[in-house]
C-alpha positions in Angstrom: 21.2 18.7 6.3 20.2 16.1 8.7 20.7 16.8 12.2 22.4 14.0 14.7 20.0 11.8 16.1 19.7 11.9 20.1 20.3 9.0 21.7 18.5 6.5 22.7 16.7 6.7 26.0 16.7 3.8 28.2 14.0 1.0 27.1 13.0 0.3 30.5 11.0 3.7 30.5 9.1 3.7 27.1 6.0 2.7 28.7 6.6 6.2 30.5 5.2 7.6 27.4 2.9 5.5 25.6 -0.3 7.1 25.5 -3.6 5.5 23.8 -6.1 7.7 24.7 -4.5 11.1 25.0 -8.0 12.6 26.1 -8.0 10.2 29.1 -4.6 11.3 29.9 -4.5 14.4 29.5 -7.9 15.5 30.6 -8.7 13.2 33.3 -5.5 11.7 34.8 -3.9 15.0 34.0 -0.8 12.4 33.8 2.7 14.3 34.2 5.0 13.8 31.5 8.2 14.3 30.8 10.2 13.7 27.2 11.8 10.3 27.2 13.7 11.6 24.3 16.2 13.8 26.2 14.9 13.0 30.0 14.8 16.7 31.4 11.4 18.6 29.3 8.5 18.1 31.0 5.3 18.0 28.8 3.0 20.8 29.3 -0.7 19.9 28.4 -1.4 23.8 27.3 -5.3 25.2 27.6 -4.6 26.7 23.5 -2.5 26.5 20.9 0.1 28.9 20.5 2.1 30.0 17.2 4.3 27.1 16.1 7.6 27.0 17.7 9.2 24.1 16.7 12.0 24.6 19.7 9.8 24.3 22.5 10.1 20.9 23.8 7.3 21.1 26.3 4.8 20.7 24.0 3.5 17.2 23.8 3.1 15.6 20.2 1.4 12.0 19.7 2.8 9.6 17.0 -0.3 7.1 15.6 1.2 4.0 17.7 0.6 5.9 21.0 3.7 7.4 22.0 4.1 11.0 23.2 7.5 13.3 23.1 8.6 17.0 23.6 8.1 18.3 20.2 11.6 19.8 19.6 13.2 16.3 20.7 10.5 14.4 18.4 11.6 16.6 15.7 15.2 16.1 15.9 14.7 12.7 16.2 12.5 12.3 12.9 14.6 14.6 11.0 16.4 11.1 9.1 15.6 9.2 5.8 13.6 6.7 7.6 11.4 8.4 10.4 9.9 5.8 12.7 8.9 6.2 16.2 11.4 6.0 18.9 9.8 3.9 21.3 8.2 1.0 18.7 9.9 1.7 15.6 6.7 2.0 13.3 7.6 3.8 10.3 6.1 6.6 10.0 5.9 7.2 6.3 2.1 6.6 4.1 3.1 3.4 2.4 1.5 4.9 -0.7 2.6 8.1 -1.7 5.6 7.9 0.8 5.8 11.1 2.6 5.8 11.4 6.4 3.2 11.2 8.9 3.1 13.9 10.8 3.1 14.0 14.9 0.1 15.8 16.1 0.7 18.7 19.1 -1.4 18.5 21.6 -3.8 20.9 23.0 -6.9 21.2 24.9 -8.7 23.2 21.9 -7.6 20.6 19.2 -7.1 17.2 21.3 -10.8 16.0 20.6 -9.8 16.2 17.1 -6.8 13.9 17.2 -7.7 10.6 15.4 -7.4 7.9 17.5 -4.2 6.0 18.1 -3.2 2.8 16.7 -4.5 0.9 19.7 -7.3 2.5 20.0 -8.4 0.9 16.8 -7.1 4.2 15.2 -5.6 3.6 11.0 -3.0 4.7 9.4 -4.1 5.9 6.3 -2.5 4.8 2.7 -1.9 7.8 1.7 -1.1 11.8 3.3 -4.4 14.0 3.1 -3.4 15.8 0.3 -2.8 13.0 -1.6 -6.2 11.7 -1.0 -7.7 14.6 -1.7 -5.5 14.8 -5.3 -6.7 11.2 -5.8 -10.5 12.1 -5.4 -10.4 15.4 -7.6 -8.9 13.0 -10.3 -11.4 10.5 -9.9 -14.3 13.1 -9.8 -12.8 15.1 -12.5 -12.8 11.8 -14.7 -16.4 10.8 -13.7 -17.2 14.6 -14.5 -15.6 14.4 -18.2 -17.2 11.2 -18.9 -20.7 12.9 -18.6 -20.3 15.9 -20.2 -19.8 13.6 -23.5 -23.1 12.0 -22.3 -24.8 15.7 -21.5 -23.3 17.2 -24.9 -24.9 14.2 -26.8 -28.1 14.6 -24.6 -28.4 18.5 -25.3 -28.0 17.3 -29.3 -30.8 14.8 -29.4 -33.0 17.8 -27.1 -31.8 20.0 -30.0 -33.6 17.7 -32.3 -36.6 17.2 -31.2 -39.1 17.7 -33.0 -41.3 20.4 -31.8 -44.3 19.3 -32.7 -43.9 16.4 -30.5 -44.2 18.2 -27.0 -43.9 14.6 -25.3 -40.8 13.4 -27.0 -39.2 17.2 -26.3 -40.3 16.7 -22.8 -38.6 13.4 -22.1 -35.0 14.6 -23.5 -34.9 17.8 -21.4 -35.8 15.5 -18.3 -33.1 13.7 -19.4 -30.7 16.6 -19.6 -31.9 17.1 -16.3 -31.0 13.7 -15.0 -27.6 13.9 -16.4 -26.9 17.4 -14.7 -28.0 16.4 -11.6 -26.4 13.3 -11.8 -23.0 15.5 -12.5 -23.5 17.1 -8.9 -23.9 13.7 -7.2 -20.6 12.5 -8.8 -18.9 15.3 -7.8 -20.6 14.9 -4.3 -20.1 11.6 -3.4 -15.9 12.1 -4.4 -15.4 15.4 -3.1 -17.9 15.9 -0.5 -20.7 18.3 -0.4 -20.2 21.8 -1.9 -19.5 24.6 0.4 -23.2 26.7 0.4 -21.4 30.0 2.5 -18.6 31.6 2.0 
């Protein structure tokens, strides 16, 4: 069940929290916030992050348009059909697969991995992460099944050969070569290099 929405703060003050470069901010101005959600939190720029606590508005959260809130007030304030920021109204849903974008705490450890905002030349992308990556497994997986036909029929003509042609035998298993290798670049170039440690 949805919560109520707070109310909306004054619009004179929304430039109070628009933040492009949260780095700058937070790490050089060491600017001192407070949520213009609910007017009374002030945003703590904490050293770590601590165990999620979804109440504790003094944690600072960035939407992708620039905008930083207490967490908790963000929170509430999201928690409708329609989530858009408070300050510009951007929607914040993927316009692809539809679910929510998701605010990003921040914290000393994690801020230089942040993307950038909006008007930092920062993107939205199309779709969440998992998505993306559910969209490249399929895509790999179809690339991937498309050559083992092409191996399998391969490995036949290899099976073939005739063996008293060492030259002819020669050139198919290079070319089952080819095609296995060529299986681990497909899946490389979609998925990303494999993992070599565990």
């Amino acid at each position: 069940m949805a919560q109520s929405q707070a109310p909306a703060p004054n619009t004179s003050s929304w430039d109070d929290c628009f933040v492009p470069d949260p780095r700058y901010t937070f790490l050089y101005a060491k600017k001192r916030m407070a949520c213009i959600i609910c007017k009374e939190n002030e945003l703590v720029f904490q050293t770590e992050m601590r165990a999620c606590d979804d109440s504790d508005d003094s944690i600072p959260v960035l939407l992708p348009c620039g905008h930083v809130f207490g967490q908790a007030c963000l929170e509430n304030w999201l928690d409708n059909p329609n989530p858009a920021c408070p300050a510009c109204k951007i929607a914040l849903v993927y316009p692809v697969c539809g679910h929510n974008i998701q605010s990003r705490p921040l914290y000393e450890d994690t801020i230089f991995h942040v993307p950038k905002t909006i008007p930092e030349g920062g993107e939205i992308n199309a779709s969440c992460e998992i998505c993306l990556e559910g969209t490249k497994h399929n895509v790999a997986r179809q690339r991937w099944d498309s050559l083992v036909q092409v191996l399998a029929q391969a490995e036949y003509r290899l099976s073939c050969c005739d063996p008293n042609n060492p030259l002819g035998t020669e050139a198919c298993r290079r070319h089952v070569e080819d095609i296995r290798k060529l299986m681990d670049e497909v899946v490389e170039q979609t998925m990303g290099p494999r993992p070599r440690q565990w």
